[in-house]
C-alpha positions, 0 to 999 in steps of 0.5 A: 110538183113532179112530173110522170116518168113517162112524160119526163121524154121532152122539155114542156117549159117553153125557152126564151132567146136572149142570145146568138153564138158566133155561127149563129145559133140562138142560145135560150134561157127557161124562166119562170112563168112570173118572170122573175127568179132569185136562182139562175142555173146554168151548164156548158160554158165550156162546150166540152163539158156536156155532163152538166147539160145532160144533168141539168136537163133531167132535172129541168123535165122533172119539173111539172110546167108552172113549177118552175121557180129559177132561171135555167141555161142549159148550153152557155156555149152552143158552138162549142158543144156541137164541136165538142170544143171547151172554146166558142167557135172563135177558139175563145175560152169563154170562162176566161173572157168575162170583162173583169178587171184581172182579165188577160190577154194571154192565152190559156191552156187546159189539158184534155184528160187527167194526168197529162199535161196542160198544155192545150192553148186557147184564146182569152178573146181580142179583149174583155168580153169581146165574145157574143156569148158572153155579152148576152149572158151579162145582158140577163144577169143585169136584166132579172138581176139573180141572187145566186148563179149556179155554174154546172162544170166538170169534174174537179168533184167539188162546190167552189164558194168563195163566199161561203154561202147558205147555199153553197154549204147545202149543196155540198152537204147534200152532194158530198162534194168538198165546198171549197173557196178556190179552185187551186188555180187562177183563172183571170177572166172568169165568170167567178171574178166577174160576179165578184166584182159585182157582189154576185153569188157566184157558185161553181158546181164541179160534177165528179168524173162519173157516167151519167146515170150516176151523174143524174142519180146524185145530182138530179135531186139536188138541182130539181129542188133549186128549180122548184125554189125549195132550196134558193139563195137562203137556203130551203124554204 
């Protein structure tokens, strides 16, 4: 069931704690009201890309209340949205901190706009999932034990399954974003290696460079059907 227009203005869906950042900030997580869900959806482990946040959002308050079939997190890295820093506030690039067996300790670098260089270094974390960010996310995933994981980044424009999922080649159907199985780099550390080692269905959603009204116009859609459990692990239902 789908919301008013007018009441679409706040987040009704009351959000559950499972978590603080560095500084302290709680990090919350909106569950069904069963308590149980096969999808999480998730956006801003790294605090620079707001797109998904504000994406997944409109679509979380399209979602009339007991409507609400998968787990959603909106900031993964609070800290680092308020700064406005792909980093935690320890400098640690979360999707690079995750216990996995390919991570290191050295630094990575990213670059800030396109075109320019890669060449902007931070901290992989003193040692494997050394982040408060990190541990508690892994402390939810083990806790509803999700099929699928949908991680909202930005903007390489495409749907990164390695396992070439029902899901995955639906959501690239449906956003006409190419559905790739890697993303051209290696990312040791990463969200995406972490779930692998556990069988987990991991999907990376890379939004487009765009604003976000044409952000919220392609992609809104796609995700209110993953929140409302029409389109789940399987495929629609």
């Amino acid at each position: 069931m789908k919301r008013q227009r007018a009441e679409m203005g706040q987040i009704l869906h009351e959000p559950t704690k499972y978590g603080e950042s560095v500084e302290g900030l709680p990090i919350k997580i909106f569950l069904p009201e069963s308590g149980a869900f096969e999808t999480l959806v998730m956006a801003a482990i790294h605090g620079d890309e707001g797109e998904g946040t504000c994406v997944l959002s409109d679509a979380l308050r399209s979602v009339a209340v007991g409507h609400l079939k998968a787990g959603v997190i909106l900031v993964a890295n609070p800290d680092g949205v308020l700064r406005g820093t792909r980093a935690n506030a320890n400098g640690v690039d979360l999707n690079r901190n995750m216990p996995a067996k390919n991570w290191s300790p050295e630094p990575v670098f990213y670059k800030t706009l396109d075109g320019e260089p890669q060449d902007v270094r931070l901290s992989t974390g003193t040692q494997p999932g050394s982040e408060p960010e990190n541990r508690a996310l892994i402390e939810v995933l083990e806790q509803y034990q999700p099929k699928s994981v949908l991680s909202l980044h930005a903007a390489l424009a495409c749907i990164d399954d390695p396992n070439a999922s029902v899901l995955g080649k639906i959501l690239a159907e449906r956003t006409e974003l190419e559905l790739v199985d890697d993303v051209g780099y290696p990312t040791p550390g990463s969200f995406g290696s972490w779930a692998a080692e556990r069988n987990l269905n991991l999907i990376t959603y890379e939004l487009e460079a765009a604003s976000a009204y044409e952000l919220k116009r392609r992609h809104v859609p796609v995700l209110y059907d993953v929140l409302i459990g029409k389109l789940g692990p399987e495929g629609y239902i």
